[in-house]
N, C-alpha and C positions, 0 to 999 in steps of 0.2 A: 835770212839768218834764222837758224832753227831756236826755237826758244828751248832755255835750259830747264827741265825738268828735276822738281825737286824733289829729295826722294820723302813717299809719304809716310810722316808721324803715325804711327800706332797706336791708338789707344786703349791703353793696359787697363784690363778688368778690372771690379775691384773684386778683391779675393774673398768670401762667403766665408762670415764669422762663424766658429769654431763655438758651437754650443758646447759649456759646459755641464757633461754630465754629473751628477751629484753623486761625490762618492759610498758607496754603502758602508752604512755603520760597523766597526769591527766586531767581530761577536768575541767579546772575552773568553778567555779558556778558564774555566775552574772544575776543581773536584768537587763532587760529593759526598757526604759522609752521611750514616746514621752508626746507631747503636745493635748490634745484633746479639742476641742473647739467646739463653735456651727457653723455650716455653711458646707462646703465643706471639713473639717477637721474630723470632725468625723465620713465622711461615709471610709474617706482613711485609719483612723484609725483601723475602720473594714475588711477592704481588708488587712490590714499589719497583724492585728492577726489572720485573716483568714487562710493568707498562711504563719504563722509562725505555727501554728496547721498542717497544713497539710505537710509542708514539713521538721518540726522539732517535730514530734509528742511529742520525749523525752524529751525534754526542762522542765530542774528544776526549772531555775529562777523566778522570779516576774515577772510581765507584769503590767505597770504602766503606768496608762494613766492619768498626771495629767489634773488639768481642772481650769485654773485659775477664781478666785470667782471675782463678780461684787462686785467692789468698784471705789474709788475717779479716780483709773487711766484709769477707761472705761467713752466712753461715751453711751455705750449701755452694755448688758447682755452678757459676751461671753462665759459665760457657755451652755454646752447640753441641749438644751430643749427636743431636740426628746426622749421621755423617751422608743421606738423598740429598739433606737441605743445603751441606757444605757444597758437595759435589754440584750442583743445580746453581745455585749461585756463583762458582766461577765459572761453570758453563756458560753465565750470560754475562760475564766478564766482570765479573765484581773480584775484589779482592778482602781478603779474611785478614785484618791486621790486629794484632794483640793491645790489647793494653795495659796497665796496673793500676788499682784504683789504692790512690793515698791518701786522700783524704773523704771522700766516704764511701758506698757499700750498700748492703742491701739494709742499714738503716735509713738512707734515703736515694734509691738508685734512680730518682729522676736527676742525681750528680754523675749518672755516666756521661752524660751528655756535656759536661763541662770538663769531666776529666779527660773525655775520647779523644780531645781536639790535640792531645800531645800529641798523637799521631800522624795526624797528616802533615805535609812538606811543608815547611818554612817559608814563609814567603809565596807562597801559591795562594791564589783566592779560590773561597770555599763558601758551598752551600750544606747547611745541616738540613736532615729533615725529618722530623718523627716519622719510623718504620710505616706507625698506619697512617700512610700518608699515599694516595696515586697521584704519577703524574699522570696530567691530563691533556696537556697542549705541549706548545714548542716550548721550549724552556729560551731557545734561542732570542725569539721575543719580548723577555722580560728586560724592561732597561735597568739592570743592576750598575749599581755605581758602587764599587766595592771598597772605596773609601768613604761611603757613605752609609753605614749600616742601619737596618730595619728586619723589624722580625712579623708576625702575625697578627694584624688588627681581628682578627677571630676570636674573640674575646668576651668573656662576661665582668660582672664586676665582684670577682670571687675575694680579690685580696685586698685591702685590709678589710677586714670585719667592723663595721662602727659599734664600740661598745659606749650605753647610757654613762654617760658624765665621764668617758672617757676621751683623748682627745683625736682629733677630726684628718680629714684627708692631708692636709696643710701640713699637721703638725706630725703625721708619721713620714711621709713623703718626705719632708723638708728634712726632718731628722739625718734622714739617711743621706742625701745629697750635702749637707752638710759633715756628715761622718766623713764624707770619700772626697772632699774639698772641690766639689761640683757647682756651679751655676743654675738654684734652682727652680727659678725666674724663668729661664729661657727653655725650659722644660713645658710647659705649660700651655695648652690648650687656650686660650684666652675667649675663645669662640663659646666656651661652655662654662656658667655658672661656679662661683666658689663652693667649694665645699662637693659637686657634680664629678663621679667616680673618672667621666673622661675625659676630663681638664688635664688628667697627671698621667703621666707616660706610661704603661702599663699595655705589654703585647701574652699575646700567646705564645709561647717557645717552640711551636710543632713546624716553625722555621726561622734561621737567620743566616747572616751572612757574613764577610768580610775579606780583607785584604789578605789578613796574615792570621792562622790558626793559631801560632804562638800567641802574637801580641794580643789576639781576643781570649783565646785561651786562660792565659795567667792572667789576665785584670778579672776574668769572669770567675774563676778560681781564687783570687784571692778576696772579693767583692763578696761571694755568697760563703767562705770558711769565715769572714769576720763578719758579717750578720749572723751566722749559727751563732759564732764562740763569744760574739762584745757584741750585741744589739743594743742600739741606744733604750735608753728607758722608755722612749716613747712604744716601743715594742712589744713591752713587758707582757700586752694580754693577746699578741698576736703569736695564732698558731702557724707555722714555719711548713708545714709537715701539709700535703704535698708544694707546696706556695713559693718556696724558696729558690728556684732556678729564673720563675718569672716575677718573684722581687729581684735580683739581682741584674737579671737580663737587660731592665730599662737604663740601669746606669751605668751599665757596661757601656751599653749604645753610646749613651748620651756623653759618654767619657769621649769616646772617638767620635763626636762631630757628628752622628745619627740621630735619627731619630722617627715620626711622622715621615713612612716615603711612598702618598697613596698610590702613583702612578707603579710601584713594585707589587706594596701589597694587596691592590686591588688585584692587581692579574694572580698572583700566588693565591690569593684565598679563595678566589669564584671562576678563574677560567685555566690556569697551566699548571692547577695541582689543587687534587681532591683532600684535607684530613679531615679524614670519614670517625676515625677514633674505634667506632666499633662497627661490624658492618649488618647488623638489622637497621641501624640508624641509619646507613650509606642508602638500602634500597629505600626507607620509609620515605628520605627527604632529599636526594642528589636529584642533580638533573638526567634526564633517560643517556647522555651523551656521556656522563661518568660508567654507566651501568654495562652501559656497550662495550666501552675501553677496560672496564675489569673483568666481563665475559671473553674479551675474544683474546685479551693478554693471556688469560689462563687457560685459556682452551688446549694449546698443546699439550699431546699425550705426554712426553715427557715431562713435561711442569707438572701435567695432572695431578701423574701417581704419586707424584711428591708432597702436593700443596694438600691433596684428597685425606693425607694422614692428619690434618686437623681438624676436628670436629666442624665449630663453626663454617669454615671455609667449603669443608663438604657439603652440608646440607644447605647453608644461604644459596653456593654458588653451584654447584655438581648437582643438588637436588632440587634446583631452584626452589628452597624456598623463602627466598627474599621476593621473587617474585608476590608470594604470598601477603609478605609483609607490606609489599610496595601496593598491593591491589586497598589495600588497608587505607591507605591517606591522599588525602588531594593534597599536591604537592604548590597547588596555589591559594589553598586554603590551611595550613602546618596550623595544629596548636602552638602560640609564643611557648609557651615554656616545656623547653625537652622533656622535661619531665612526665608531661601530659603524653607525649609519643612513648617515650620508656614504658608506663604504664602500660597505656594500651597490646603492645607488642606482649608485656609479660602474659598479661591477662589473654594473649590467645596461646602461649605456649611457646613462642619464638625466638625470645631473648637468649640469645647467646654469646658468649666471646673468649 
């Protein structure tokens, strides 16, 4: 009798686990904005979107260069006349949006900057950037949290002025934070000394950020028109005049939930964007990798013959002599105080802007 043969059981693999791969961070879309005007602001403007082209080729967002229109608050034209400069800048894809300035002017036009923001889209997240400003790296990199606002730790301790038997950091700071019904406790540096200028919030404006143009806009707007027109008393021997965009800028932030965001403004102020402010100071003190990215940004003939019509820009950059200026200082040896660079530069003839 044959024996019955059983049929043979298979033994089923086991199926090789499914690594997951980690998904890459979204890169937010925002626009940028600065302020373009006629004078030495709109040749910077063209250097800023020069090397935003060149070193951010990919770049989705807008490029918005408002241009505030001649009205009651100017006493001259401060829109673009050089119509190379118009042309050149939407050649590299910027756009020229108008503005109106209502509440101030060229009694203190570092308010363009606050009034610009009426223009860009509602609801869109936005980067401002003072014009002398290059970028330098990927902008894609910076981790912006655009419900998170932060603007320039690039900063000295210019504002307030301690006046003898006048009162102290505490007592003007707090002032204010109290005028605009602020928390001004959680403002505060705790890591540095009372009365110590970087205990209290305090950026440089030459960048910030956020969600919504509008909603920063009108709080920034109505934050620095009632410090000009109702400052508290504690104010009374503080000078406004240029000071007033980076007093109000800290409790703007602080109003929307920003504030200290070093993981942003360490990258914005030493690696994916240069403000140079003026540029004998760029070649005295940037690193040789800024110097490269504003030579070969401007290189093209077409930008040249445009950019060549500024004084400064001709001779630092077309005639190199910023080179000159740069042969001038060990850039790991800088005098602390700019001032001592200023100087020297004047003293060989080269200061320009």
């Amino acid at each position: 009798m044959a024996k019955s043969s059983k049929p043979k059981t298979k033994t089923a693999k086991p199926k090789p686990k499914k690594t997951k791969v980690p998904a890459k961070p979204k890169t937010q879309s925002f626009n940028i904005m600065m302020v373009g005007q006629g004078g030495r602001l709109q040749f910077e403007a063209m250097l800023q979107v020069a090397t935003l082209r060149h070193t951010n080729p990919d770049f989705k967002g807008r490029v918005i260069i408002a241009e505030p229109q001649n009205n009651h608050r100017w006493d001259a034209d401060p829109r673009m006349a050089n119509n190379d400069v118009r042309e050149a800048l939407v050649a590299l894809g910027a756009e020229i949006v108008p503005f109106e300035n209502q509440i101030f002017g060229c009694g203190y036009p570092y308010g363009n900057k606050i009034e610009a923001l009426q223009v860009l889209p509602e609801g869109e997240p936005f980067l401002f950037l003072d014009t002398d400003t290059l970028i330098t790296g990927d902008l894609s990199k910076v981790p912006f949290d655009f419900d998170r606002p932060t603007a320039s730790m690039k900063r000295e301790n210019t504002w307030p002025q301690q006046e003898l038997y006048g009162p102290g950091y505490n007592q003007i700071w707090g002032s204010l934070y109290h005028k605009f019904g602020l928390d001004f406790e959680s403002s505060l540096d705790t890591s540095y000394p009372d009365e110590y200028w970087r205990r209290y919030l305090y950026f440089n404006a030459g960048f910030f950020y956020f969600r919504c143009p509008k909603e920063f806009g009108d709080r920034f707007l109505e934050y620095a028109r009632l410090i000009r027109d109702e400052p508290p008393e504690e104010l009374v021997c503080q000078e406004m005049k240029p000071w007033l965009d980076q007093v109000a800028l800290p409790l703007t932030i602080h109003s929307f939930g920003g504030g200290r965001v070093p993981e942003v403004s360490d990258m914005m102020d030493h690696e994916v964007t240069c403000h140079y402010r003026v540029l004998p100071l760029l070649y005295a003190r940037e690193r040789d990798e800024v110097v490269r990215i504003l030579e070969e940004a401007a290189a093209p003939n077409k930008l040249k013959k445009v950019l060549k019509q500024y004084e400064p820009i001709r001779r630092m950059v077309y005639q190199r002599k910023g080179h000159k200026v740069r042969e001038m200082f060990d850039r790991e040896k800088l005098p602390r105080r700019e001032q001592a660079i200023r100087n020297q530069i004047k003293r060989a003839k080269l200061w320009m802007r």
